[in-house]
C-alpha positions as CSV (number, residue, x, y, z in Angstrom):
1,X,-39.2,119.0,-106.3
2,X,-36.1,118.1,-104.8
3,X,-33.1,120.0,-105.4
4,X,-30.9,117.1,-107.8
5,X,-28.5,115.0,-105.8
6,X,-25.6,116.3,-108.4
7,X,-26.6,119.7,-108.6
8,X,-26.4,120.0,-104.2
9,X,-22.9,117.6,-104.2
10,X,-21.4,120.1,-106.8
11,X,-22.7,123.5,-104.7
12,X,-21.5,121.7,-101.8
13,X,-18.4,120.7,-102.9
14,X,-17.7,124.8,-104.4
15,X,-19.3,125.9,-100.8
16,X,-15.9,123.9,-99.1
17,X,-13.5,125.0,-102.1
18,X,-14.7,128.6,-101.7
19,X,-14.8,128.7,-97.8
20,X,-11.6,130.9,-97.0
21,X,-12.2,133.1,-100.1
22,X,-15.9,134.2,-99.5
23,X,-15.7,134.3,-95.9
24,X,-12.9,137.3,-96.9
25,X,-15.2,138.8,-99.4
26,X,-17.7,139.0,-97.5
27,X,-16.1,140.6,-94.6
28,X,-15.1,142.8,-96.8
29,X,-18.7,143.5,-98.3
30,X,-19.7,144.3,-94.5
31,X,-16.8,146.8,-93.6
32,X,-18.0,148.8,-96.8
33,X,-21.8,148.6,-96.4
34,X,-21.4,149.7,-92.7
35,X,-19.7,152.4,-93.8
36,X,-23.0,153.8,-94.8
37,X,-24.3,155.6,-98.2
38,X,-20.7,156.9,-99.1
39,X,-21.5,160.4,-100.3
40,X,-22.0,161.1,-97.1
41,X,-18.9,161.1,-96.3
42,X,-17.2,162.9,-98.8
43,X,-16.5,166.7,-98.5
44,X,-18.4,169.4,-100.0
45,X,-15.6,170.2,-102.5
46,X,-15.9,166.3,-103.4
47,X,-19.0,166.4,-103.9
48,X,-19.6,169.6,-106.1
49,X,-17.1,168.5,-108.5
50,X,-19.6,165.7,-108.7
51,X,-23.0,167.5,-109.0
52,X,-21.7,170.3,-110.9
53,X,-23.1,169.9,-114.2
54,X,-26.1,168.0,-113.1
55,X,-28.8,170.6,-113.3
56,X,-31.7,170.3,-111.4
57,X,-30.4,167.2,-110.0
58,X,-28.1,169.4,-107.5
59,X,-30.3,169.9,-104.8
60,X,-31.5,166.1,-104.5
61,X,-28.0,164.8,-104.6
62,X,-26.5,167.7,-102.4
63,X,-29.1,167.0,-99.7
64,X,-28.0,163.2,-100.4
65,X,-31.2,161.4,-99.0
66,X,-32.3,160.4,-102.6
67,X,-30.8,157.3,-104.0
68,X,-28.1,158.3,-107.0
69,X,-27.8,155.6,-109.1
70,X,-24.5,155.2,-111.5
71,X,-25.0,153.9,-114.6
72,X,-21.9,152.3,-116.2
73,X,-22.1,151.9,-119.9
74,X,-20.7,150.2,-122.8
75,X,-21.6,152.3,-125.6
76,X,-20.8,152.4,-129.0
77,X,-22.2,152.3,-132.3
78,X,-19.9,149.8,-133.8
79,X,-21.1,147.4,-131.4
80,X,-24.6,146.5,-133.2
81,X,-25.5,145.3,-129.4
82,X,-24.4,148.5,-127.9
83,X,-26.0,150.7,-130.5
84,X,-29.0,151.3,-128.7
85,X,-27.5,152.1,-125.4
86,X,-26.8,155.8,-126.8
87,X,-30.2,157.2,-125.6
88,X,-30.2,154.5,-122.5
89,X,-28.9,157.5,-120.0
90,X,-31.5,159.9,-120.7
91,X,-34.4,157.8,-120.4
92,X,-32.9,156.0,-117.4
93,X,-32.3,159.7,-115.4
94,X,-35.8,160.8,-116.4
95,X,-36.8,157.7,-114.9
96,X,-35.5,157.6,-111.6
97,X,-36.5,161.3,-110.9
98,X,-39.7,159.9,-111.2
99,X,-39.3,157.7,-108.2
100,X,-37.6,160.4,-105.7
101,X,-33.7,159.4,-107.4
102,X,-30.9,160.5,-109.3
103,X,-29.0,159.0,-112.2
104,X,-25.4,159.9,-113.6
105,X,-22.9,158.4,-116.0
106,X,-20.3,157.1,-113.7
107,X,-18.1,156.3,-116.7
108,X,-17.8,154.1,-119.8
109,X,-15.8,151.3,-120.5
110,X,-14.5,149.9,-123.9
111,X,-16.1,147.3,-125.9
112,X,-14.7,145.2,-128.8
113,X,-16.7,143.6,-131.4
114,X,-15.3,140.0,-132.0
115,X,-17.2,139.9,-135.0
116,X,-14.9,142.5,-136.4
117,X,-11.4,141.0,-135.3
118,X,-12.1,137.5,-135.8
119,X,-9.1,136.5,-137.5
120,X,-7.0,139.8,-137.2
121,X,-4.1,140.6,-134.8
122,X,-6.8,142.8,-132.8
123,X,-8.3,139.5,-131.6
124,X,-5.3,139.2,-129.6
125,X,-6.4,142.0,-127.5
126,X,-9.7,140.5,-127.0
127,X,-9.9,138.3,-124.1
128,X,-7.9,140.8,-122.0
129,X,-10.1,143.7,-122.5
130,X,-12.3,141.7,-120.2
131,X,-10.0,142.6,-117.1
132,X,-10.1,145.7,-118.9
133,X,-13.5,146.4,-118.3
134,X,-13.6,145.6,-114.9
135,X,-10.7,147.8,-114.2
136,X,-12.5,150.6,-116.0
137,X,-16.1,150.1,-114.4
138,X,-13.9,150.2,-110.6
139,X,-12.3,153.2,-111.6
140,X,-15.8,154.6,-112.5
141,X,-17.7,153.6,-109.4
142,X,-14.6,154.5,-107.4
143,X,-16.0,158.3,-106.3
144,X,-18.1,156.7,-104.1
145,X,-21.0,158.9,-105.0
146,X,-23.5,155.8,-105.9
147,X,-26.5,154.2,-104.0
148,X,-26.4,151.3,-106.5
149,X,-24.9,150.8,-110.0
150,X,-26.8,150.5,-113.4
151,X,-24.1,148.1,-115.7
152,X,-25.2,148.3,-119.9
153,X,-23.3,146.2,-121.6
154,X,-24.1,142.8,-123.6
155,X,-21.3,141.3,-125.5
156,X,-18.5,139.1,-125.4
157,X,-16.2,140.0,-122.9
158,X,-18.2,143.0,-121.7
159,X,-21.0,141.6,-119.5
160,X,-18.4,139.4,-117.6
161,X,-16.0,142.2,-117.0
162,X,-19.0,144.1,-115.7
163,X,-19.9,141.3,-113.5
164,X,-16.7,141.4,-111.7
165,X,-17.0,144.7,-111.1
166,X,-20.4,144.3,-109.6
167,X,-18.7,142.0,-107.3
168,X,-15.7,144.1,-106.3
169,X,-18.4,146.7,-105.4
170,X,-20.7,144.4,-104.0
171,X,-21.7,146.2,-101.1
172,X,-24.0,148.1,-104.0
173,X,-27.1,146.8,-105.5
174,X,-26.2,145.9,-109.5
175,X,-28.9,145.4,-112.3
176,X,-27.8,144.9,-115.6
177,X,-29.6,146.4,-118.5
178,X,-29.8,144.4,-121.8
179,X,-30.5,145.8,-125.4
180,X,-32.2,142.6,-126.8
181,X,-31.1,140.8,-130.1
182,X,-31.8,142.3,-133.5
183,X,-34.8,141.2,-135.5
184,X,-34.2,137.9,-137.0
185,X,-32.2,138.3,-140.9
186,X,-30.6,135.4,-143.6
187,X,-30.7,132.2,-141.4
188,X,-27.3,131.3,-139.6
189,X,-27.1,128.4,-141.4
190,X,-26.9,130.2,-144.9
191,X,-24.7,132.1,-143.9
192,X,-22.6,129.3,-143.2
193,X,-23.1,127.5,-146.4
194,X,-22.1,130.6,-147.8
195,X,-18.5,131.7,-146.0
196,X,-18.1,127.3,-146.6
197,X,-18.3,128.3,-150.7
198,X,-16.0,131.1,-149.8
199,X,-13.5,129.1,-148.3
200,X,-13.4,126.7,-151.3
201,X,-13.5,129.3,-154.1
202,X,-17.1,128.8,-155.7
203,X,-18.2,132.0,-154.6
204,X,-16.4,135.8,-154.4
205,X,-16.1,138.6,-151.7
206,X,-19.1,140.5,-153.1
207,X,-21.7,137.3,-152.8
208,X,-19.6,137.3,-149.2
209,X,-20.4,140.3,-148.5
210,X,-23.9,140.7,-149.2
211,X,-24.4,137.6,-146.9
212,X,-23.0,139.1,-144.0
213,X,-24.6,142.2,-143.9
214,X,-27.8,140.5,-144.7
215,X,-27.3,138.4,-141.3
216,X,-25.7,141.2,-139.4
217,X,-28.3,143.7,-140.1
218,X,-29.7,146.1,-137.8
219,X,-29.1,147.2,-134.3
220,X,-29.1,144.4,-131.4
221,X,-27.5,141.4,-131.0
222,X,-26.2,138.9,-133.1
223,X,-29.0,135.9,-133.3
224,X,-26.8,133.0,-133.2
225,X,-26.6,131.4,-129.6
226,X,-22.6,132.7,-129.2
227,X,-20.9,134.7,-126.1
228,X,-23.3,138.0,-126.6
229,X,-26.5,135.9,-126.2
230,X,-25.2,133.0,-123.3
231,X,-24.4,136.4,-121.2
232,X,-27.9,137.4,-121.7
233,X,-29.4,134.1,-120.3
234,X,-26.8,133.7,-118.0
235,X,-28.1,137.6,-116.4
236,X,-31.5,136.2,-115.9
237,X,-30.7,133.0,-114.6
238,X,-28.4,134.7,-112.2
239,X,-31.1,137.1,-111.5
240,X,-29.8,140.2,-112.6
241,X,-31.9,140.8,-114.9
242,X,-35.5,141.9,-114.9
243,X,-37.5,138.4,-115.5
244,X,-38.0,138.2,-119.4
245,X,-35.8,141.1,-120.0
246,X,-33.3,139.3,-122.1
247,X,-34.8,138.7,-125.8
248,X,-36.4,142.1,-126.2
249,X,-35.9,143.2,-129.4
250,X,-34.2,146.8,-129.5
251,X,-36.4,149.9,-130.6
252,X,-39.7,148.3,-129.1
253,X,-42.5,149.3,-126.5
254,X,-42.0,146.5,-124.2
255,X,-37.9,147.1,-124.6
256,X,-38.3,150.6,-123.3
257,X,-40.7,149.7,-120.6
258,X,-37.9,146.8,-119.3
259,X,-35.2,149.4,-119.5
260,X,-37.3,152.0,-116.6
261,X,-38.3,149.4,-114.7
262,X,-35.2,148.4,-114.2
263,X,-33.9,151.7,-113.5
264,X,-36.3,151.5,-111.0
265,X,-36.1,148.8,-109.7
266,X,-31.9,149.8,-108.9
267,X,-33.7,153.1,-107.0
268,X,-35.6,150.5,-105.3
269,X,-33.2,148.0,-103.7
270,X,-30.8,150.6,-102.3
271,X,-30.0,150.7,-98.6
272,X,-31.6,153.8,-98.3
273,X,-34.9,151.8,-98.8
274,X,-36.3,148.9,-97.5
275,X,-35.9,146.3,-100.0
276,X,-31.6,146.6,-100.1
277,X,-30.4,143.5,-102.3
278,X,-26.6,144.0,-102.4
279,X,-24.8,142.4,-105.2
280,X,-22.7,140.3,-102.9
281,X,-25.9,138.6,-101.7
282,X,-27.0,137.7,-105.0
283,X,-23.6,136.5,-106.1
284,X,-23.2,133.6,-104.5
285,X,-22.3,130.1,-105.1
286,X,-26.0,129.0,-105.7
287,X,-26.6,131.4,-108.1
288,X,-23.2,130.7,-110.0
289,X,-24.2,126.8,-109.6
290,X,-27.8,128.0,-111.3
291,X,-25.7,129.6,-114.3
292,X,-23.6,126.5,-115.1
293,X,-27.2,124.6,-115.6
294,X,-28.1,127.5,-117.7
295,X,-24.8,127.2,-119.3
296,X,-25.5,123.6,-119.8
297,X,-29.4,123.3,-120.4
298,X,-28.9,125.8,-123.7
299,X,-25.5,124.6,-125.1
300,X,-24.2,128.1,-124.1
301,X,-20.7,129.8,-125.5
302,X,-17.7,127.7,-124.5
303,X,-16.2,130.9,-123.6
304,X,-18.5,131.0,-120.4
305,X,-16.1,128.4,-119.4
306,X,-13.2,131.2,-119.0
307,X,-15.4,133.6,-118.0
308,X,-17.3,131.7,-115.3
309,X,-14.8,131.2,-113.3
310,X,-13.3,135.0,-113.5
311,X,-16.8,136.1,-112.2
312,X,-16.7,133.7,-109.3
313,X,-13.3,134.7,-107.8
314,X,-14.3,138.3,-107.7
315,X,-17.3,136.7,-105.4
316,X,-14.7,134.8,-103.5
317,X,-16.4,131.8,-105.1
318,X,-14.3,129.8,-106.6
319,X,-14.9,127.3,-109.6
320,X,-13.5,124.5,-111.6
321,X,-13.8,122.5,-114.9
322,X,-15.1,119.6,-112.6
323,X,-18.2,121.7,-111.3
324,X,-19.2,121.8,-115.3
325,X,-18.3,118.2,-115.9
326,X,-20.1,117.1,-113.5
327,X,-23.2,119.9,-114.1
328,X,-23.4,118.8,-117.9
329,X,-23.6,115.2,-116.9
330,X,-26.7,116.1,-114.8
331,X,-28.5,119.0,-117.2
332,X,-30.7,118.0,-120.1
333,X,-30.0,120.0,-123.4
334,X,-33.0,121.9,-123.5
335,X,-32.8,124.2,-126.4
336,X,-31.7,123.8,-129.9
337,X,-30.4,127.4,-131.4
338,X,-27.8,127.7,-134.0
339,X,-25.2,126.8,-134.3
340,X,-26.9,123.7,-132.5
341,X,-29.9,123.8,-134.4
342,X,-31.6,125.9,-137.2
343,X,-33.4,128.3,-135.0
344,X,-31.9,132.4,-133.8
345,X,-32.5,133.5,-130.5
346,X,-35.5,135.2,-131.0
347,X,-37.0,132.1,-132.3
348,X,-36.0,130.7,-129.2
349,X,-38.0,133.4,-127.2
350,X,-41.0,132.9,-129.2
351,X,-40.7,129.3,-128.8
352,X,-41.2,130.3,-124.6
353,X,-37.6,131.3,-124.1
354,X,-36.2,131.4,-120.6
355,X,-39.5,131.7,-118.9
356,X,-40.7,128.3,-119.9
357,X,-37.0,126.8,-119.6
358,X,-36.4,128.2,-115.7
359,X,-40.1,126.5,-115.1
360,X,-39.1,123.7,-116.4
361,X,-35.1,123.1,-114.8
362,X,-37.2,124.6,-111.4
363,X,-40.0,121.4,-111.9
364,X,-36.8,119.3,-112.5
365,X,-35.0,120.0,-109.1
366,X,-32.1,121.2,-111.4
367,X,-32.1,125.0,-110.2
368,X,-31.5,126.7,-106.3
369,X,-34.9,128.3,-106.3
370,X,-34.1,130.0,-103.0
371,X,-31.0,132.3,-104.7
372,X,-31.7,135.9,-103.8
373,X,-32.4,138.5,-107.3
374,X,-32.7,142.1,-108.3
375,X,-36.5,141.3,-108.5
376,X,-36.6,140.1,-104.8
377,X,-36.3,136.3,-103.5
378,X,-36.9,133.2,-105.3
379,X,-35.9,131.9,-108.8
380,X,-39.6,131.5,-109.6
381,X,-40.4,134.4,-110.2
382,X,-38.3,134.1,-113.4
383,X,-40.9,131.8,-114.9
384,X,-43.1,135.1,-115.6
385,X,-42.7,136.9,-118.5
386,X,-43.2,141.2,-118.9
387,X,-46.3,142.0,-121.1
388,X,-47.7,145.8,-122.0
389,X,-50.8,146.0,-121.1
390,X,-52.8,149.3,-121.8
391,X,-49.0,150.3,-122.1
392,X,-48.5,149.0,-118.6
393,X,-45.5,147.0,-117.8
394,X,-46.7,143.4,-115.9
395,X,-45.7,140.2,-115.6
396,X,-48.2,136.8,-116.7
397,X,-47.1,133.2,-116.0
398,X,-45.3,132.4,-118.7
399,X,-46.0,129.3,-120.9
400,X,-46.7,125.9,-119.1
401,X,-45.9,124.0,-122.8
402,X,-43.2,124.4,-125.0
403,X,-44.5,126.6,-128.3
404,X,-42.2,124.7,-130.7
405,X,-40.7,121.5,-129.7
406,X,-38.0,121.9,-132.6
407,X,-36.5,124.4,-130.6
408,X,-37.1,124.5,-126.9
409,X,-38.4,121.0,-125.4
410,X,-39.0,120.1,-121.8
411,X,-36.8,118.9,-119.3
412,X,-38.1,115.2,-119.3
413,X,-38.0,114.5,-123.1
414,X,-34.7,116.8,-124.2
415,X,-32.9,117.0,-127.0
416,X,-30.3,115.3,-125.6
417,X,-29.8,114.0,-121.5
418,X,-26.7,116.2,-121.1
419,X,-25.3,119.2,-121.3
420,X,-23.6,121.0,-124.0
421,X,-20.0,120.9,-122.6
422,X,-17.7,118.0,-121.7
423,X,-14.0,118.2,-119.7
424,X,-11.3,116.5,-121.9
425,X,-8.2,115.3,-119.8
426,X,-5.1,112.9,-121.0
427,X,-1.4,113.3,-121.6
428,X,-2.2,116.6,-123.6
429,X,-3.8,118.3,-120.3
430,X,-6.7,119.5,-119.5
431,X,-9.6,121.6,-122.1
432,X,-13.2,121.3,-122.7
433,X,-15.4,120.5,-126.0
434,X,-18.9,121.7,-126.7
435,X,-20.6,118.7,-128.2
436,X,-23.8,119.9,-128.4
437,X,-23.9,120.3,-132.4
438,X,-21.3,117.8,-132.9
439,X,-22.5,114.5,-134.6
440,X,-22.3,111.3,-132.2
441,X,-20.2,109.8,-134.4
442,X,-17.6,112.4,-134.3
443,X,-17.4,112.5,-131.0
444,X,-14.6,110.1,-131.0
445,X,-11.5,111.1,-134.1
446,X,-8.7,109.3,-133.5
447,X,-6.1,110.4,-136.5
448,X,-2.2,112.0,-137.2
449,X,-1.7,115.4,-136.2
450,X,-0.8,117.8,-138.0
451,X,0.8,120.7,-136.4
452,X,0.8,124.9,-136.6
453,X,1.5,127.8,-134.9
454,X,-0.5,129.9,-136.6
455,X,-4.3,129.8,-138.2
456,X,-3.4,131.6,-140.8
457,X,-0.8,128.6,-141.8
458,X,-3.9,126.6,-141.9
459,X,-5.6,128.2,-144.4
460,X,-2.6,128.5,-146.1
461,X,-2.4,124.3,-146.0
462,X,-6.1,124.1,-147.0
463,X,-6.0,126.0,-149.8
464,X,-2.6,124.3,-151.5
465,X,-5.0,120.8,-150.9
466,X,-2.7,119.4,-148.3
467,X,-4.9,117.9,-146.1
468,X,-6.2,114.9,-148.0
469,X,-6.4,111.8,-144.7
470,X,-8.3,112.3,-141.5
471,X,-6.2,114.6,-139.8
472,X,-6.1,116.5,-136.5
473,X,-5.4,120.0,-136.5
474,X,-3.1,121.3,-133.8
475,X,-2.8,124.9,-133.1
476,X,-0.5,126.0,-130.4
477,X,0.9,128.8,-128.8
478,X,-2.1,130.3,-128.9
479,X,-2.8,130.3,-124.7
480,X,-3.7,133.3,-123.1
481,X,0.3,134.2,-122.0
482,X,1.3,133.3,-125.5
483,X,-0.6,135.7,-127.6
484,X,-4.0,136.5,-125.5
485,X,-6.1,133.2,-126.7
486,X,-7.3,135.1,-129.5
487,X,-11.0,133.1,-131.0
488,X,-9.5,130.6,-133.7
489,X,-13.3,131.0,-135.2
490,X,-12.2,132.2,-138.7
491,X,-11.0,128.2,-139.4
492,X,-14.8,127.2,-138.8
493,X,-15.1,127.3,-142.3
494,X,-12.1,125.6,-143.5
495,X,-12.9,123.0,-141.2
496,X,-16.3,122.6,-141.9
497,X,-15.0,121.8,-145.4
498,X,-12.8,119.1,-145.0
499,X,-15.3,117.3,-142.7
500,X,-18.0,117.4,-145.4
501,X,-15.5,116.2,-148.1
502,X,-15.9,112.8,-145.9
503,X,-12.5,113.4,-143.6
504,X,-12.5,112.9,-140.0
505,X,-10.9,116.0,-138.6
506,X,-10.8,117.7,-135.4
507,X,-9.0,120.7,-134.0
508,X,-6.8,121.1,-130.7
509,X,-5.6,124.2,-129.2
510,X,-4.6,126.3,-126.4
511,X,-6.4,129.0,-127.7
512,X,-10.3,129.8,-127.8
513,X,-12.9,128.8,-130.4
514,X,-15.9,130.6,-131.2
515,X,-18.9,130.9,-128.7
516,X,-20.8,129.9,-131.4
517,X,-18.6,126.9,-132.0
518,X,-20.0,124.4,-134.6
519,X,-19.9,120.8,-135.8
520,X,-16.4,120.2,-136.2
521,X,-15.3,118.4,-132.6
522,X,-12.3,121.2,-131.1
523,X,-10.9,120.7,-128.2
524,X,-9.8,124.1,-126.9
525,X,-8.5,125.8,-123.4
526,X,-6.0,123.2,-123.3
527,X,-4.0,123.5,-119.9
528,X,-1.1,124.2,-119.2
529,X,-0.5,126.2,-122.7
530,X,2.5,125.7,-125.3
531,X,4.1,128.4,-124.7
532,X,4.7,127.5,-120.2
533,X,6.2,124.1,-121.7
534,X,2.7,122.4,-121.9
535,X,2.3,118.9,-123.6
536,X,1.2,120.5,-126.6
537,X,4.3,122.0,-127.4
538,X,5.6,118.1,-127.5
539,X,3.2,117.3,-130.4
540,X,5.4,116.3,-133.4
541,X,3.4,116.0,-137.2
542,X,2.2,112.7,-137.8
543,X,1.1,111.6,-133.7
544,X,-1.7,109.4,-133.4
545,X,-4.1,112.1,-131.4
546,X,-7.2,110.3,-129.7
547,X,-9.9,112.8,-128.8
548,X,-12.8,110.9,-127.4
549,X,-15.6,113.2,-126.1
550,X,-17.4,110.4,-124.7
551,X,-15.0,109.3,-122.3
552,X,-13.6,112.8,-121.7
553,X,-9.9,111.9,-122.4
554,X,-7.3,113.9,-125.1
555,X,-4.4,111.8,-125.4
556,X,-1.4,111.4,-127.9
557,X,-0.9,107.7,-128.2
558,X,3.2,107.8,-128.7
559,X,5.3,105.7,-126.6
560,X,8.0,108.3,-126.4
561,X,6.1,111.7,-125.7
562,X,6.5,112.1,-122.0
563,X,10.4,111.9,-122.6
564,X,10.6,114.5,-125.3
565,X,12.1,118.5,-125.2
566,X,9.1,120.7,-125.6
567,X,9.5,123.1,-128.6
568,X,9.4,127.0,-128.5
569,X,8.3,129.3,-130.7
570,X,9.2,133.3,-132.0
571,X,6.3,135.2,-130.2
572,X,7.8,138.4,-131.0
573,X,5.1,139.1,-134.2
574,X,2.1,138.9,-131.4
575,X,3.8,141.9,-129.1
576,X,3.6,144.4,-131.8
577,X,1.0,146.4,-133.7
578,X,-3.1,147.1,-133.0
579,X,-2.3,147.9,-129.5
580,X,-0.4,144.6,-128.5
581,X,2.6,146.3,-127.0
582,X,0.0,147.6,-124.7
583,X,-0.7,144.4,-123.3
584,X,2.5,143.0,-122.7
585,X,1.8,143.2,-119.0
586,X,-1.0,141.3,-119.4
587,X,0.4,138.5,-121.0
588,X,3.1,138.3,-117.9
589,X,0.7,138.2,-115.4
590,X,-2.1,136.3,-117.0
591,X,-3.5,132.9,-115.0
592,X,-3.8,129.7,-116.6
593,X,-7.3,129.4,-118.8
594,X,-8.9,126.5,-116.4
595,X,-9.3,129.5,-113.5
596,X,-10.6,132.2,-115.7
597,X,-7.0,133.9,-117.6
598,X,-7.3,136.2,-115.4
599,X,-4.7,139.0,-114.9
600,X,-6.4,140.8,-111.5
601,X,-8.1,139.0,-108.3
């Protein structure tokens, strides 16, 4: 099939936008892979502060003609994602000694579970521990002792920070090691019926409670199609990922099997070998194009949106909220998985998962099938899924036919002919919506605003029964300068709420929502932010605000609003406590939200 007409214009158009900026990266990919394996050229004292604990590894990486591989992980136990990664580095070192290669910690980088700060002042730390990670994972692969780079890591913020440091040292081969998603507990959408009686008062904290921990269960990933799990299709679509590797639940044969092969598989691609697949050859702007369509086709986290971007720029590609306008408008929505549908992720894999999808975006002309991957050339090979057989890892043809058409349909007869995501523009700036488990009808709310600088106000107003008309909720100064655009996904409920008490309601904001973002329509990311003077911070209470998804326009419809003084407002509550004073330097340097927020590159 023919590559789609949209999806060459767009990688055409990002080819010319990124022309200046790749050709330096890539210069400077050359400069360091000539410089040859980098150990090398280290001194002896350099190198036995490296290899001196490493046991009978010594001699291998002393004589420095095997591949050393360093793995750079995420670890922690409070992370139920990263939970399993504890015994990743001893399974992964016995592996590669198996193939003639040596494996060491290069270092470890922080990771934040949103799920725990939702709604506290930590989350205010949270998309900046992104640039975090990246900064960590260079100062880990820094020694310049590695052949190629292991990166385990999952979540949030974690798997693009890890990306961008896969690109920084893009002169080494990367593969990224998933854990897979826990086994499948109560169904998202009890849960959400459940925090809903919460919010109103028919229910207490223990019913609450026992909810929660009966959703978030065991070890793995949360199920819900949120940041954690868009990062894992978006690593296979991108090819770095093992095909199939994604939806492997955590403790299992085939999991464990994945995990060496990919260890391997890094030992494998090296430039000491004959099969050397550089990052910086797989991270181009074909295989960023094939992650929007990913992005798109699945209804993905609108947090991708920010994160995107960031990844690109450390690839010298270089993105905007046009190339996912105009990708939506071309991408079926392939997959229903809460909180678009009913179904978890792992229903979603049984269903044929991302096997059956690439097939099917491939047979659609909607995906570069040329892009270069940690499992060799071609996109197609992602169509195969892994299978044990006689406790042998191998790859079958994965399935022709959708296994559940509730959840995962084909390409010609989608759920719906776009894409997930839509731009928003108007006399409030620029910000996206994810409209993919938004009503039609809602996709238009047209109401009075009501304005806050706080969530926390919100609930405050919901639970004193102020909001009694359609009404749309504006929540500034929450941009990434203003307090680090901390995840507003704690009003979800209250929201939810007042939109099934009949009212039309919407939210806007310069902050973030949650990947998982719901049903109620929230225009978020808006550009430039309230606190830089941004039209937000000219809303009054009571503006007619016209949000129409269709027509991808935000507007307030006041005669006067140009003309008026934007407001300010006291910041000095979100530079203080949990770590914020930390980040003050981040939130001076910080880049507007429509090119990533990002505070390096």
């Amino acid at each position: 099939m023919p590559l789609n007409s949209t999806i060459a214009r767009v990688t055409d158009r990002i080819r010319a936008r990124s022309g200046e900026s790749r050709r330096r990266y890539l210069d400077q990919m050359a400069r360091a892979r000539d410089g040859g394996t980098a150990r090398a050229h280290l001194a002896c004292g350099n190198q036995a502060h490296a290899y001196a604990a490493m046991g009978t590894d010594k001699d291998a990486l002393a004589e420095g003609r095997a591949p050393n591989i360093g793995i750079v992980t995420a670890y922690n136990d409070m992370l139920s994602a990263h939970q399993p990664y504890e015994s990743y580095p001893a399974l992964i070192r016995a592996a590669v000694r198996r193939v003639g290669a040596t494996a060491q910690v290069a270092g470890g980088v922080p990771a934040m579970c949103d799920g725990v700060t939702q709604g506290q002042a930590g989350m205010e730390l949270s998309l900046f521990l992104r640039d975090v990670i990246a900064l960590a994972a260079g100062v880990a692969l820094s020694h310049n002792t590695f052949d190629a780079a292991l990166f385990l890591g999952v979540c949030d913020k974690i798997v693009p920070g890890l990306v961008m440091a896969a690109a920084t040292f893009g002169h080494l081969p990367a593969v990224f090691l998933p854990a897979g998603p826990m086994t499948s507990g109560l169904p998202n959408d009890e849960k959400s019926k459940v925090r809903q009686k919460f919010a109103t008062g028919e229910i207490g904290r223990a019913e609450l409670m026992a909810a929660e921990m009966a959703s978030y269960h065991g070890p793995g990933t949360c199920t819900f199609y949120g940041t954690a799990n868009t990062n894992q299709m978006l690593m296979e679509v991108m090819g770095l990922h093992l095909p199939g590797a994604s939806f492997v639940n955590p403790g299992t044969p085939l999991r464990e099997a994945l995990t060496i092969a990919g260890a391997e598989r890094a030992a494998q691609i090296t430039a000491l070998g004959n099969a050397y697949t550089p990052a910086a050859d797989i991270l181009d702007e074909r295989t960023f194009v094939n992650g929007l369509v990913g992005l798109m086709a699945t209804g993905g986290s609108t947090n991708l949106v920010i994160h995107l971007p960031a990844m690109a720029r450390a690839a010298g590609v270089i993105l905007d909220l046009e190339d996912f306008a105009d990708i939506s408008a071309a991408t079926p929505l392939m997959a229903k998985v809460y909180p678009n549908g009913l179904a978890d992720v792992n229903h979603f894999h049984a269903a044929g998962g991302l096997a059956y999808m690439i097939g099917e975006l491939l047979d659609a002309g909607l995906l570069h099938p040329d892009t270069k991957t940690v499992a060799g050339d071609g996109l197609a090979r992602y169509t195969r899924e892994p299978k044990l057989v006689d406790g042998t890892l191998a790859w079958a043809e994965g399935p022709a036919t959708t296994l559940n058409d509730r959840i995962l349909r084909p390409a010609a007869s989608p759920f719906q002919p776009e894409g997930g995501l839509k731009q928003l523009a108007g006399n409030l700036g620029r910000g996206v919506i994810k409209v993919s488990a938004v009503a039609p009808d809602r996709h238009v709310i047209e109401a009075p605003a009501r304005v806050f600088h706080d969530q926390e106000d919100v609930k405050r107003a919901f639970r004193a029964g102020e909001f009694t008309s359609d009404t749309v909720v504006v929540v500034r100064f929450q941009g990434p300068r203003a307090n680090g655009m901390p995840e507003l996904h704690s009003l979800t409920p209250t929201l939810a709420v007042l939109q099934d008490r009949g009212l039309r309601v919407a939210l806007v904001t310069d902050g973030r929502m949650s990947g998982a973002s719901g049903k109620v329509p929230a225009a978020i990311h808006v550009c430039p932010e309230a606190v830089d003077g941004g039209p937000l911070a000219r809303v009054r209470d009571g503006d007619v605000i016209r949000l129409d998804a269709d027509a991808g326009t935000l507007s307030v419809l006041a005669p006067d609003f140009d003309s008026r003084t934007p407001v300010s407002a006291d910041l000095s509550a979100n530079a203080q406590g949990t770590g914020r004073e930390l980040f003050e330097v981040f939130r001076r340097t910080v880049g507007p939200a429509t090119s990533g927020a990002a505070t390096i590159l």
